[in-house]
PDB file of N, H, CA, C and O in Angstrom:
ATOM      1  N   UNK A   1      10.069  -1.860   3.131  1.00  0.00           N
ATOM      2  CA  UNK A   1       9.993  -0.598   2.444  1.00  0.00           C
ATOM      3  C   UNK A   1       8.752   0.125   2.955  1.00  0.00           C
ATOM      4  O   UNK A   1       7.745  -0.482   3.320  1.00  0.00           O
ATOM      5  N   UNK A   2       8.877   1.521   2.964  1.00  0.00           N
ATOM      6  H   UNK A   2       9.695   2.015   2.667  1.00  0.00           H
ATOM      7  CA  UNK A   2       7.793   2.293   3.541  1.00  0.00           C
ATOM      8  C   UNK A   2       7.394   3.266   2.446  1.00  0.00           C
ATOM      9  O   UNK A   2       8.122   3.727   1.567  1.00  0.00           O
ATOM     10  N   UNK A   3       6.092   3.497   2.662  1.00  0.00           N
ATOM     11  H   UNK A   3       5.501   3.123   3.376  1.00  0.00           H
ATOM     12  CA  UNK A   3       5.283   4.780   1.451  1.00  0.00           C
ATOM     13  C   UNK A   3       4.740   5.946   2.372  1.00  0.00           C
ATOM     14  O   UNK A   3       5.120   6.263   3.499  1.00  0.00           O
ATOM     15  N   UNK A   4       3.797   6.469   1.624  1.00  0.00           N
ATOM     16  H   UNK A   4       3.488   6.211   0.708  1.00  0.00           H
ATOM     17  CA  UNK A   4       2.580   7.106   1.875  1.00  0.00           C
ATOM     18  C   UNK A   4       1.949   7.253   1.112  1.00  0.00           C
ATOM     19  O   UNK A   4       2.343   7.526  -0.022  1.00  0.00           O
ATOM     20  N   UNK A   5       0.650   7.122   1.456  1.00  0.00           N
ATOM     21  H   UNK A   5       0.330   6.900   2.377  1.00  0.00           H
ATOM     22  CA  UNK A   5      -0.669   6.541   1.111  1.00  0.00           C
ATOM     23  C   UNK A   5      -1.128   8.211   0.035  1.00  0.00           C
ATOM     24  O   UNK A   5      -1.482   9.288   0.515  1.00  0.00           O
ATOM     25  N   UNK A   6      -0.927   7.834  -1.631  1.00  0.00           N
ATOM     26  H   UNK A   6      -0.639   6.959  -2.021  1.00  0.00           H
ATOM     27  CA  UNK A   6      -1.233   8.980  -2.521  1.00  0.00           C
ATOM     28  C   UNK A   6      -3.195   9.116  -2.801  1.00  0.00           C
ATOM     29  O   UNK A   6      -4.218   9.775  -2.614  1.00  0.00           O
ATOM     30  N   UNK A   7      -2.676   8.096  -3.286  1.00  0.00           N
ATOM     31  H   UNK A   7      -1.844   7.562  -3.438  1.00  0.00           H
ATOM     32  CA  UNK A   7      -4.439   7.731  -3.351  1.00  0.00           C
ATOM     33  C   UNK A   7      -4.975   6.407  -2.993  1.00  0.00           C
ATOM     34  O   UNK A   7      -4.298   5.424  -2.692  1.00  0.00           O
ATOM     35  N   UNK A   8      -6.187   6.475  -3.052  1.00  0.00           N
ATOM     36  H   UNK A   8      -6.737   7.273  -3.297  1.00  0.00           H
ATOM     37  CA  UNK A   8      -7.080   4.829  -2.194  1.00  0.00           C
ATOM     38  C   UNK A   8      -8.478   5.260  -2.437  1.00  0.00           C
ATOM     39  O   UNK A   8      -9.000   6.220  -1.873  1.00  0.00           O
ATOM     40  N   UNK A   9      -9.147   4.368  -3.454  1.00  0.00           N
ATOM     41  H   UNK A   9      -8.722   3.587  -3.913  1.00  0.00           H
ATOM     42  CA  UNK A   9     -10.412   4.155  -4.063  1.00  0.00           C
ATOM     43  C   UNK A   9     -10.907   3.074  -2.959  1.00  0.00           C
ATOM     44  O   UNK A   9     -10.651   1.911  -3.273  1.00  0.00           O
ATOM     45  N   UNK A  10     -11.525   3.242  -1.807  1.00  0.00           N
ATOM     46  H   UNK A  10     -11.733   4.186  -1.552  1.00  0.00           H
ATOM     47  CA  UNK A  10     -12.729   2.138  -1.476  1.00  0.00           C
ATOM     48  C   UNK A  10     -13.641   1.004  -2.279  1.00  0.00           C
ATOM     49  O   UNK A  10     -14.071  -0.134  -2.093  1.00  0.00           O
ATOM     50  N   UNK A  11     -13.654   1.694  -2.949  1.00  0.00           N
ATOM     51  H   UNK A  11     -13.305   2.618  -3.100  1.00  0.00           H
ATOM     52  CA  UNK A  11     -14.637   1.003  -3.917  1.00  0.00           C
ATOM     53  C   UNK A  11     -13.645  -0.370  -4.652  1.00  0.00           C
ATOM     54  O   UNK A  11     -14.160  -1.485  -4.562  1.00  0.00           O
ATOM     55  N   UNK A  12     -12.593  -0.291  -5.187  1.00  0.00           N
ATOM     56  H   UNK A  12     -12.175   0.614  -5.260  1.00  0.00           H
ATOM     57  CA  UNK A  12     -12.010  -1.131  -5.695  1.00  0.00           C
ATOM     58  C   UNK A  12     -10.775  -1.571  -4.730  1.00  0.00           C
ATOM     59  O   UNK A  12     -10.182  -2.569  -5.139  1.00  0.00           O
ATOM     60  N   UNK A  13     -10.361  -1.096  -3.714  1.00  0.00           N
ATOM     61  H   UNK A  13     -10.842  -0.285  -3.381  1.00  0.00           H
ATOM     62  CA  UNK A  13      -9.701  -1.153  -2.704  1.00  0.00           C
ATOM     63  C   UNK A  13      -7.965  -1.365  -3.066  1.00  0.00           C
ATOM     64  O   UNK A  13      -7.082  -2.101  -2.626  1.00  0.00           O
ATOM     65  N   UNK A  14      -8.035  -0.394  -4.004  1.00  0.00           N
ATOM     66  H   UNK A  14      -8.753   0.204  -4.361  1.00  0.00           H
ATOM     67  CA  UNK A  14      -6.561  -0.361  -4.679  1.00  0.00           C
ATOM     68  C   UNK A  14      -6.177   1.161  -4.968  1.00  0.00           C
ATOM     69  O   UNK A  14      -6.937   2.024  -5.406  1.00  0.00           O
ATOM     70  N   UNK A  15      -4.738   1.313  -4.604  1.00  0.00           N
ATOM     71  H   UNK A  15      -4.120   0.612  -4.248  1.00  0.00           H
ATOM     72  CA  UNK A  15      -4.278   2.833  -4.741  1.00  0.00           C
ATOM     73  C   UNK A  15      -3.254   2.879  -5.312  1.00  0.00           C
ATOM     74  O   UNK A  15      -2.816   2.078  -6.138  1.00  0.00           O
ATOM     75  N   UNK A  16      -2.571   4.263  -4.730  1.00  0.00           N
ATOM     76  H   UNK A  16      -2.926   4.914  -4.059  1.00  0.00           H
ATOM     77  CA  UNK A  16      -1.174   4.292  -4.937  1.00  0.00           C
ATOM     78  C   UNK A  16      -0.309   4.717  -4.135  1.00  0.00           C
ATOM     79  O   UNK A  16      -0.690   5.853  -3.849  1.00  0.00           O
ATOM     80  N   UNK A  17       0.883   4.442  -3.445  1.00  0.00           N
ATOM     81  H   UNK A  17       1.192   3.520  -3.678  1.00  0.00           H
ATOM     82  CA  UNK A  17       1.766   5.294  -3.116  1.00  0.00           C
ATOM     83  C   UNK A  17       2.897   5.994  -3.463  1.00  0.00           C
ATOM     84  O   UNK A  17       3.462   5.855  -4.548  1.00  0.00           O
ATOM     85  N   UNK A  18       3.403   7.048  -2.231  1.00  0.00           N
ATOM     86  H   UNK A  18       2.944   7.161  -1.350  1.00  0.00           H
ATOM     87  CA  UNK A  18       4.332   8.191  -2.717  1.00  0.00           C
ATOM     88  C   UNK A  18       5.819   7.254  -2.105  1.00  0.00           C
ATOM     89  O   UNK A  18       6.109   7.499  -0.934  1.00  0.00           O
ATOM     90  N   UNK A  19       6.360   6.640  -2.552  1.00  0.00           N
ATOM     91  H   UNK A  19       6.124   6.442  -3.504  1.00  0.00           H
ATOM     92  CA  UNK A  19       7.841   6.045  -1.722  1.00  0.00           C
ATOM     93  C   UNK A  19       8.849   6.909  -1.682  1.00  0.00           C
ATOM     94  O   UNK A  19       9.284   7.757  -2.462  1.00  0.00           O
ATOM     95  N   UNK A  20       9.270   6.354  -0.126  1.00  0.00           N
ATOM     96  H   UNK A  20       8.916   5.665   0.508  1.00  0.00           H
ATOM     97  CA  UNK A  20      10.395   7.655   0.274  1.00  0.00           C
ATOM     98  C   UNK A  20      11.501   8.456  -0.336  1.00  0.00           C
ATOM     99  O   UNK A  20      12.149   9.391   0.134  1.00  0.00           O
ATOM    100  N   UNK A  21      11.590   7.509  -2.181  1.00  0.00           N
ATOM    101  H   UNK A  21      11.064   6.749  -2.563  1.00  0.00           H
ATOM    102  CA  UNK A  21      12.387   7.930  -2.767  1.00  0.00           C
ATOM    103  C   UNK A  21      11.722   8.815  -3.675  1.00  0.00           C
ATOM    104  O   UNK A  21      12.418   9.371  -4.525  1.00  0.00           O
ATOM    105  N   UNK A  22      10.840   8.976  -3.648  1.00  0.00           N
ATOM    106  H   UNK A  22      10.275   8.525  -2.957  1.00  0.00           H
ATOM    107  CA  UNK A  22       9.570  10.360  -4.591  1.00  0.00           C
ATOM    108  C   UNK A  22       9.097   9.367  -5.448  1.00  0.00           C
ATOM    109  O   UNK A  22       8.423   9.800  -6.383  1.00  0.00           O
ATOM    110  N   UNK A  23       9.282   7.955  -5.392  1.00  0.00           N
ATOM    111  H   UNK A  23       9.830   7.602  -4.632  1.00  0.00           H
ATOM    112  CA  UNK A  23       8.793   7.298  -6.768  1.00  0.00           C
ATOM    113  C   UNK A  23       7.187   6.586  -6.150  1.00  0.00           C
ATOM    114  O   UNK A  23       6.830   6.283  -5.012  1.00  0.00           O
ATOM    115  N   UNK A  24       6.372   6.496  -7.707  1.00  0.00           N
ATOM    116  H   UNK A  24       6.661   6.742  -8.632  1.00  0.00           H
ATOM    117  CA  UNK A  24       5.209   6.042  -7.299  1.00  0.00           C
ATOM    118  C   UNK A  24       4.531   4.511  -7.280  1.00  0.00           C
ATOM    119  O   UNK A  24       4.450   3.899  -8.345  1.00  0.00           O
ATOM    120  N   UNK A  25       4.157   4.049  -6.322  1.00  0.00           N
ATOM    121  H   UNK A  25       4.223   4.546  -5.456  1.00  0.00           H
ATOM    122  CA  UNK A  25       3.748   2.742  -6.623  1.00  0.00           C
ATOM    123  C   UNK A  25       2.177   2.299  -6.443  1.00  0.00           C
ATOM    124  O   UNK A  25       1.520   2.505  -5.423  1.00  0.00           O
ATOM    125  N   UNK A  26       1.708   1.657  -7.623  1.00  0.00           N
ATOM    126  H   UNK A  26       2.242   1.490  -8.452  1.00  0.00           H
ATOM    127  CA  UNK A  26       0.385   1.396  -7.464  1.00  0.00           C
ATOM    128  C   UNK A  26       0.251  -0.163  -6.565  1.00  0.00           C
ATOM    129  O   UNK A  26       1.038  -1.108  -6.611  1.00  0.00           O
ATOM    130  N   UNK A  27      -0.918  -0.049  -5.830  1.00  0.00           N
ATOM    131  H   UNK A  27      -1.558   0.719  -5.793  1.00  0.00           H
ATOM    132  CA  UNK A  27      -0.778  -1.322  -5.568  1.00  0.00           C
ATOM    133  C   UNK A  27      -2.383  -2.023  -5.401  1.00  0.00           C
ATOM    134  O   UNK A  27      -3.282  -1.325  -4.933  1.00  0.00           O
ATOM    135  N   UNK A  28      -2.616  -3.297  -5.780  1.00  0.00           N
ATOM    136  H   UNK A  28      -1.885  -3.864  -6.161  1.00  0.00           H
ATOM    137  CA  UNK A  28      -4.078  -4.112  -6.450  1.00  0.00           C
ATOM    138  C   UNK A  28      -4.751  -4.145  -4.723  1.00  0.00           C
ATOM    139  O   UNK A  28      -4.167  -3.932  -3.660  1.00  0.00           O
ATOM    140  N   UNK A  29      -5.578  -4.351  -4.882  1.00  0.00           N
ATOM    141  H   UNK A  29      -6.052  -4.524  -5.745  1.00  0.00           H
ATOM    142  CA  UNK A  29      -6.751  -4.851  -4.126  1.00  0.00           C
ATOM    143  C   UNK A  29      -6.107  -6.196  -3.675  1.00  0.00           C
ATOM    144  O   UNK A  29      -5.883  -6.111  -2.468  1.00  0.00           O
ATOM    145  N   UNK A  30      -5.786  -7.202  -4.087  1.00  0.00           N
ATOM    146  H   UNK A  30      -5.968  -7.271  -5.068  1.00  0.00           H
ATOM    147  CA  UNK A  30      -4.877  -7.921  -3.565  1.00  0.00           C
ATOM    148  C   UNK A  30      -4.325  -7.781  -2.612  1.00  0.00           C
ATOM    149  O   UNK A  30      -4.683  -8.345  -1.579  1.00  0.00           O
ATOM    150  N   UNK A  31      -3.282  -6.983  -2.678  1.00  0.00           N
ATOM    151  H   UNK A  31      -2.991  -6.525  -3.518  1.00  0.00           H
ATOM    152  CA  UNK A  31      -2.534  -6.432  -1.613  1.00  0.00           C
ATOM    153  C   UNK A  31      -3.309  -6.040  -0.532  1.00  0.00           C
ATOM    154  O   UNK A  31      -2.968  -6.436   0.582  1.00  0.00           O
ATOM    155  N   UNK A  32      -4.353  -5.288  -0.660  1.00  0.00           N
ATOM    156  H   UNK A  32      -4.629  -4.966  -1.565  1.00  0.00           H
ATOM    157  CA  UNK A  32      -4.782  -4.381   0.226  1.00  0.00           C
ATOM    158  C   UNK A  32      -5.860  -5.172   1.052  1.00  0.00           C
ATOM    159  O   UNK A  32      -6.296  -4.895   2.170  1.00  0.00           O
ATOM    160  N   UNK A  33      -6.139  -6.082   0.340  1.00  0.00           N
ATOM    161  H   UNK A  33      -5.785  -6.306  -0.568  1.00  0.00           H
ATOM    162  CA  UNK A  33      -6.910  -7.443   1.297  1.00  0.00           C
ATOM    163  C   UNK A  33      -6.144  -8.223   1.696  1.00  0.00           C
ATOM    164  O   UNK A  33      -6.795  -8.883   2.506  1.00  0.00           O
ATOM    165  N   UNK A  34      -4.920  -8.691   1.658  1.00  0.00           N
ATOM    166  H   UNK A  34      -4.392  -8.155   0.999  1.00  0.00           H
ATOM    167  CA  UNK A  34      -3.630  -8.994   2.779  1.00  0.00           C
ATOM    168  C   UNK A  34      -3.841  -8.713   3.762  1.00  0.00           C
ATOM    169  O   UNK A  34      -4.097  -9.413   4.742  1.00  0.00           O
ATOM    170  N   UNK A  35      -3.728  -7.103   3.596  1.00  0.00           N
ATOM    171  H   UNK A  35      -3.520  -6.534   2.800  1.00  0.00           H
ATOM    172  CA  UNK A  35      -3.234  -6.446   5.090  1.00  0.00           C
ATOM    173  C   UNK A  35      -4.209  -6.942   6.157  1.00  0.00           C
ATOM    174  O   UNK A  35      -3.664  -7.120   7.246  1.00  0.00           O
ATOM    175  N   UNK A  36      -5.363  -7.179   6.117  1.00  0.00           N
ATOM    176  H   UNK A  36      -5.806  -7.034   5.232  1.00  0.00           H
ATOM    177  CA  UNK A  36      -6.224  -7.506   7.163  1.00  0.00           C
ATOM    178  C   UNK A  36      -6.823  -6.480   7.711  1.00  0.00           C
ATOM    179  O   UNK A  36      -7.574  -6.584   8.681  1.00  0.00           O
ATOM    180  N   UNK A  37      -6.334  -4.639   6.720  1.00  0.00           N
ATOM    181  H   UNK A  37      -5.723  -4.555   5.932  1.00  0.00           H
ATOM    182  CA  UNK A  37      -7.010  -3.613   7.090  1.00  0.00           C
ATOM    183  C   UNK A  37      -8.502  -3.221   6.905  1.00  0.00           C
ATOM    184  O   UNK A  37      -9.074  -4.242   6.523  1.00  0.00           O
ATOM    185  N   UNK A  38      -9.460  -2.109   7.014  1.00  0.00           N
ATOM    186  H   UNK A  38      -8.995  -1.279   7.325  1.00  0.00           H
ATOM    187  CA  UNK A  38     -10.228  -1.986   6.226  1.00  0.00           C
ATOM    188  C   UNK A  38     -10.530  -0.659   5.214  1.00  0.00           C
ATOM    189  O   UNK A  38     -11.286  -0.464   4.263  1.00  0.00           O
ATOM    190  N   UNK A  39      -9.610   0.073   5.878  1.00  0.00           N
ATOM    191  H   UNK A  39      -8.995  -0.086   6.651  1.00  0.00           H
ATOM    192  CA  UNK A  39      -9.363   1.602   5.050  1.00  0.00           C
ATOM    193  C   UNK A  39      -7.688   2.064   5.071  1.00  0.00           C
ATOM    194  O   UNK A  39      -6.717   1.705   5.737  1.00  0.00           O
ATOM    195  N   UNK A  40      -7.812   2.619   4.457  1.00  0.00           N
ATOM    196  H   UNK A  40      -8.601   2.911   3.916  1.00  0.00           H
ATOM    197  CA  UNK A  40      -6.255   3.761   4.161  1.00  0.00           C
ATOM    198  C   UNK A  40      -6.804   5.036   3.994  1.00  0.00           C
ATOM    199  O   UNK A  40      -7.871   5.264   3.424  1.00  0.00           O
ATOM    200  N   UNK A  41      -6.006   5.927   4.537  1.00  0.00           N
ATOM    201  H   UNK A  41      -5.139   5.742   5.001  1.00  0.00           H
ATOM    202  CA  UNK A  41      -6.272   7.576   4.607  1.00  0.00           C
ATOM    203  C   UNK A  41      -5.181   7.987   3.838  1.00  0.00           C
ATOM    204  O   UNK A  41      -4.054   7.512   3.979  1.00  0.00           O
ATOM    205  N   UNK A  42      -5.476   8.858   3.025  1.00  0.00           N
ATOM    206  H   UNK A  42      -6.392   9.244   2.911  1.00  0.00           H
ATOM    207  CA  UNK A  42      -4.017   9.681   2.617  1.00  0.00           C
ATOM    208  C   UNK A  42      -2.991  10.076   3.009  1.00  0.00           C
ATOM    209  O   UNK A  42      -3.276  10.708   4.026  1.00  0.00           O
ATOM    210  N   UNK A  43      -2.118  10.109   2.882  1.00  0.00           N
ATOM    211  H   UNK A  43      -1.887   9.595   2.055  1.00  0.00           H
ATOM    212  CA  UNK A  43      -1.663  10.714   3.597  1.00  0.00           C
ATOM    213  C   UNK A  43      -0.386   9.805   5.151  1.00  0.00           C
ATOM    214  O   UNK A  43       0.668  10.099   5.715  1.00  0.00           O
ATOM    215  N   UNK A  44      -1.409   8.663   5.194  1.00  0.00           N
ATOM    216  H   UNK A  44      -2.265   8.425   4.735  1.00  0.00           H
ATOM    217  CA  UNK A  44      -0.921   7.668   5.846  1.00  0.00           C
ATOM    218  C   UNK A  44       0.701   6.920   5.579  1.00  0.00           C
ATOM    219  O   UNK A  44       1.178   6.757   4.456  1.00  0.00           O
ATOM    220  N   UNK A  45       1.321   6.564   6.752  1.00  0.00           N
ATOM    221  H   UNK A  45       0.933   6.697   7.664  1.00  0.00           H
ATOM    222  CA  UNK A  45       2.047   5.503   6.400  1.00  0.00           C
ATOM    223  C   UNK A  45       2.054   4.740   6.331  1.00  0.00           C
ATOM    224  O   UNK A  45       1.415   4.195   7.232  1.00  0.00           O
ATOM    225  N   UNK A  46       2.779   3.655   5.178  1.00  0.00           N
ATOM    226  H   UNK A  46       3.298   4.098   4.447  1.00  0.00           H
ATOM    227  CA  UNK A  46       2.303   2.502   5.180  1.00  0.00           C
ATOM    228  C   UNK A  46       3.588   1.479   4.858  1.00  0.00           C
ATOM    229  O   UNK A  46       4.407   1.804   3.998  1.00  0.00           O
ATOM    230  N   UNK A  47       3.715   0.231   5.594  1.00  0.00           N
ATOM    231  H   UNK A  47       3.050  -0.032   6.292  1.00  0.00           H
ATOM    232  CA  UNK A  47       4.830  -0.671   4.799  1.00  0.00           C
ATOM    233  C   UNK A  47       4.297  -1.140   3.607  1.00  0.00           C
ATOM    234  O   UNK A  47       3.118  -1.039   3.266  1.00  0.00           O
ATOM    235  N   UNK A  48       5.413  -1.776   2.838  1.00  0.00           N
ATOM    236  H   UNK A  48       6.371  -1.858   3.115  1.00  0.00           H
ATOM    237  CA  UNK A  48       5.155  -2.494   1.408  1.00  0.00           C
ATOM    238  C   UNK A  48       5.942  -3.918   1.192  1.00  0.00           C
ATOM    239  O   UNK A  48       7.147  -4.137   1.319  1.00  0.00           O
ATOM    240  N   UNK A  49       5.173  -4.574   0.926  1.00  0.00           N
ATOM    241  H   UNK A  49       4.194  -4.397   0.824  1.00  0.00           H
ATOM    242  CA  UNK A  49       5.936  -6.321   0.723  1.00  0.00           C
ATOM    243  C   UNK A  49       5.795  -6.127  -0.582  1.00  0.00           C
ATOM    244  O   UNK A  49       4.801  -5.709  -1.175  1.00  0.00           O
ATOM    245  N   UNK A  50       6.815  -6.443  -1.003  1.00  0.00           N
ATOM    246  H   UNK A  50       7.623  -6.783  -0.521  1.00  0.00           H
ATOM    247  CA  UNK A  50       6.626  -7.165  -2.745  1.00  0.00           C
ATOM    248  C   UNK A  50       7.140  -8.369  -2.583  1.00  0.00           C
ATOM    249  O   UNK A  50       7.435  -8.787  -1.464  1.00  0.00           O
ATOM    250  N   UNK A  51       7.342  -9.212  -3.908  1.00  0.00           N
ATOM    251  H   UNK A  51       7.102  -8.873  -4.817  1.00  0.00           H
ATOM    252  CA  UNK A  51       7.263 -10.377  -4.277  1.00  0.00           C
ATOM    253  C   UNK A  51       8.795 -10.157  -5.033  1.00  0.00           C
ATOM    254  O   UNK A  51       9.549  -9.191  -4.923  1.00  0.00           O
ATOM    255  N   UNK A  52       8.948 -11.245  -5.733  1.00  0.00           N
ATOM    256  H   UNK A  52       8.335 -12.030  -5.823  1.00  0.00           H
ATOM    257  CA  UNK A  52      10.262 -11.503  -6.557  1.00  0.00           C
ATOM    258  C   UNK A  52      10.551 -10.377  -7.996  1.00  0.00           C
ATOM    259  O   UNK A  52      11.485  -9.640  -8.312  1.00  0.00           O
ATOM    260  N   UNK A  53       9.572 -10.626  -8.446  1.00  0.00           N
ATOM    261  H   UNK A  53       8.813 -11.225  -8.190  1.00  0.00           H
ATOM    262  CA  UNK A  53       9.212  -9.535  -9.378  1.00  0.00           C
ATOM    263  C   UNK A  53       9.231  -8.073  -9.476  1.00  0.00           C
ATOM    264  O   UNK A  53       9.633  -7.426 -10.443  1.00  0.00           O
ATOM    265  N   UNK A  54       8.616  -7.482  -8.052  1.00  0.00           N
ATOM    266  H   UNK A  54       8.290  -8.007  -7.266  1.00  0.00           H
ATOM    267  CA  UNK A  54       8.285  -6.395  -7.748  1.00  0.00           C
ATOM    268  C   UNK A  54       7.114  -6.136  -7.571  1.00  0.00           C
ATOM    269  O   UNK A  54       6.770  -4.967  -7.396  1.00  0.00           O
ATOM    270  N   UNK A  55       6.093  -7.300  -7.574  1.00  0.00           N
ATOM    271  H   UNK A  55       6.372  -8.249  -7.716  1.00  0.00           H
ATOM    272  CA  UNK A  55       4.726  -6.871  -7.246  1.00  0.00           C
ATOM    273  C   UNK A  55       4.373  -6.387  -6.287  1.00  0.00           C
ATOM    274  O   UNK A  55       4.896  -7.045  -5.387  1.00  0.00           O
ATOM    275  N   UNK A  56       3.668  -5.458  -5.783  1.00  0.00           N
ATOM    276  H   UNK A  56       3.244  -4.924  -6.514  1.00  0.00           H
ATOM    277  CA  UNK A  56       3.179  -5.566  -4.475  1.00  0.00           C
ATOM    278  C   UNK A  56       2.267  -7.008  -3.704  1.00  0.00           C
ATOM    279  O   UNK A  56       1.526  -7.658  -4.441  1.00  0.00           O
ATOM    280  N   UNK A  57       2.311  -7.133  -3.234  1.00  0.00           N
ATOM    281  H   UNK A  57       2.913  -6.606  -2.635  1.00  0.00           H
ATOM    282  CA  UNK A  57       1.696  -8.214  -2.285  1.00  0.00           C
ATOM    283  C   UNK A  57       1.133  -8.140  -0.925  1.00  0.00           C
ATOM    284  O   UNK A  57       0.504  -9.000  -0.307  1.00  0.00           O
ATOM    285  N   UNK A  58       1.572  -6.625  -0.481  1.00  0.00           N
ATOM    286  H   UNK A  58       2.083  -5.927  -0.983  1.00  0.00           H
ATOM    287  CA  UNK A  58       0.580  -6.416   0.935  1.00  0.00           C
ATOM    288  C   UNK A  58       1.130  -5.345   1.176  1.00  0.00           C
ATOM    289  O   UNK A  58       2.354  -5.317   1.051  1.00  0.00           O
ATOM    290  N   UNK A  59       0.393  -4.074   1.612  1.00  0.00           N
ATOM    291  H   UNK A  59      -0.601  -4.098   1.714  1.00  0.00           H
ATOM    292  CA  UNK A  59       0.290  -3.103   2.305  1.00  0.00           C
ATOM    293  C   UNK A  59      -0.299  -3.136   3.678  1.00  0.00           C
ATOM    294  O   UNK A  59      -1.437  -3.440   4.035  1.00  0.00           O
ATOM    295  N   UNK A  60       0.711  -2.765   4.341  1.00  0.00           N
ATOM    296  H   UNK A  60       1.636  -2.518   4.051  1.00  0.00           H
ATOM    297  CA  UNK A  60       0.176  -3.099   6.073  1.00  0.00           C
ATOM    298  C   UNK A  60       0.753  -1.308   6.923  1.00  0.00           C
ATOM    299  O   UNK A  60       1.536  -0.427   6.567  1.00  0.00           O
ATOM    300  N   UNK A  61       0.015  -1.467   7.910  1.00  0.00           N
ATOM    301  H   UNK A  61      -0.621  -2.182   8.199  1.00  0.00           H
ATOM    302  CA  UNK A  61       0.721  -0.144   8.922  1.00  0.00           C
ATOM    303  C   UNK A  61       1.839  -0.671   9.357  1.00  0.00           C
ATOM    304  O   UNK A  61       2.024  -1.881   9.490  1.00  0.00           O
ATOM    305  N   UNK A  62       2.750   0.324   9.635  1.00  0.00           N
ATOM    306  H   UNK A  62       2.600   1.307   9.528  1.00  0.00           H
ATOM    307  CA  UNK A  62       4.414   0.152   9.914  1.00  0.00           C
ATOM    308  C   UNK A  62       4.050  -0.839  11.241  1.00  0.00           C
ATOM    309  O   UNK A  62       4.522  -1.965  11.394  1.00  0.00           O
ATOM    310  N   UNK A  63       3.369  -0.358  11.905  1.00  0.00           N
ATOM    311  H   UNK A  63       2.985   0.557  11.780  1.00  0.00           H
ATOM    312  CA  UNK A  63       3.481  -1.268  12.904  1.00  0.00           C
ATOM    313  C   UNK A  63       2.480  -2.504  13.546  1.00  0.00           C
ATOM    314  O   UNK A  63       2.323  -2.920  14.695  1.00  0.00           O
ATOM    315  N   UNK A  64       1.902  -2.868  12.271  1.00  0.00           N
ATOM    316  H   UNK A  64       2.029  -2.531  11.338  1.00  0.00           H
ATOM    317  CA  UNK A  64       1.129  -3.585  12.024  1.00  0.00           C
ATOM    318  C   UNK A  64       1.381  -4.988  11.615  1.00  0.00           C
ATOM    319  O   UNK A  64       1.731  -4.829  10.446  1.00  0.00           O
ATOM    320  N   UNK A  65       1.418  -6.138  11.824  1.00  0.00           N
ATOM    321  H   UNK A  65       1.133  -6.267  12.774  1.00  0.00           H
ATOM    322  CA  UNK A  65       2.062  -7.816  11.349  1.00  0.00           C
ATOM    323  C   UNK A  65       0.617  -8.817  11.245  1.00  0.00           C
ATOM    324  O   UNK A  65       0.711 -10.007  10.943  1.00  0.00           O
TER     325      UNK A  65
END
Protein backbone atom coordinates (compact mmCIF):
# COMPACT_ATOMS: atom_id res chain seq x y z
CA UNK A 1 0.00 0.00 0.00
CA UNK A 2 1.18 3.51 -0.82
CA UNK A 3 0.52 7.13 1.00
CA UNK A 4 1.76 10.50 1.17
CA UNK A 5 3.52 11.84 3.74
CA UNK A 6 0.56 14.51 5.63
CA UNK A 7 2.48 15.26 8.51
CA UNK A 8 5.96 14.14 10.35
CA UNK A 9 7.05 15.53 13.80
CA UNK A 10 11.00 14.86 14.05
CA UNK A 11 10.94 15.15 17.34
CA UNK A 12 8.75 12.10 18.10
CA UNK A 13 9.33 10.58 14.69
CA UNK A 14 5.68 9.73 14.07
CA UNK A 15 3.09 11.19 11.51
CA UNK A 16 0.46 10.76 9.34
CA UNK A 17 -0.53 9.86 5.99
CA UNK A 18 -2.89 10.87 3.07
CA UNK A 19 -3.73 7.10 1.36
CA UNK A 20 -4.56 6.90 -2.16
CA UNK A 21 -8.02 6.32 -1.17
CA UNK A 22 -8.28 10.04 0.65
CA UNK A 23 -8.23 8.08 3.95
CA UNK A 24 -5.86 9.00 6.82
CA UNK A 25 -3.34 6.96 8.53
CA UNK A 26 -1.29 7.71 11.55
CA UNK A 27 1.68 5.89 11.97
CA UNK A 28 4.15 5.40 15.59
CA UNK A 29 7.71 6.02 15.68
CA UNK A 30 7.94 2.39 15.56
CA UNK A 31 7.26 2.20 12.24
CA UNK A 32 9.27 4.97 11.27
CA UNK A 33 12.42 3.45 12.95
CA UNK A 34 11.85 0.26 10.76
CA UNK A 35 12.31 1.97 7.79
CA UNK A 36 16.02 2.51 8.37
CA UNK A 37 15.15 6.20 7.19
CA UNK A 38 16.07 9.37 8.88
CA UNK A 39 13.49 12.02 7.73
CA UNK A 40 10.15 12.24 5.76
CA UNK A 41 9.17 15.41 3.82
CA UNK A 42 5.63 16.14 3.14
CA UNK A 43 4.44 15.65 0.71
CA UNK A 44 6.54 12.50 -0.03
CA UNK A 45 5.75 9.04 -1.12
CA UNK A 46 5.77 6.49 0.90
CA UNK A 47 4.96 2.51 1.14
CA UNK A 48 3.05 1.10 4.19
CA UNK A 49 3.38 -2.46 5.89
CA UNK A 50 0.84 -3.24 8.38
CA UNK A 51 0.47 -6.14 10.51
CA UNK A 52 -2.63 -8.49 11.00
CA UNK A 53 -4.56 -6.03 12.77
CA UNK A 54 -3.92 -3.04 10.76
CA UNK A 55 -1.12 -1.57 12.54
CA UNK A 56 1.33 0.11 10.83
CA UNK A 57 4.69 -1.51 11.18
CA UNK A 58 7.00 0.32 8.70
CA UNK A 59 7.00 3.13 6.45
CA UNK A 60 9.66 2.86 3.79
CA UNK A 61 10.25 4.79 0.18
CA UNK A 62 8.46 2.97 -2.67
CA UNK A 63 11.59 2.02 -3.72
CA UNK A 64 13.29 1.42 -0.82
CA UNK A 65 13.67 -2.57 0.96
Amino acid sequence: MQGTVATFDAQTRSGTLLLDDGAELAFPAAAFDASGLRLLRLGQRVRVERDGSGRVTRVTLPTYD
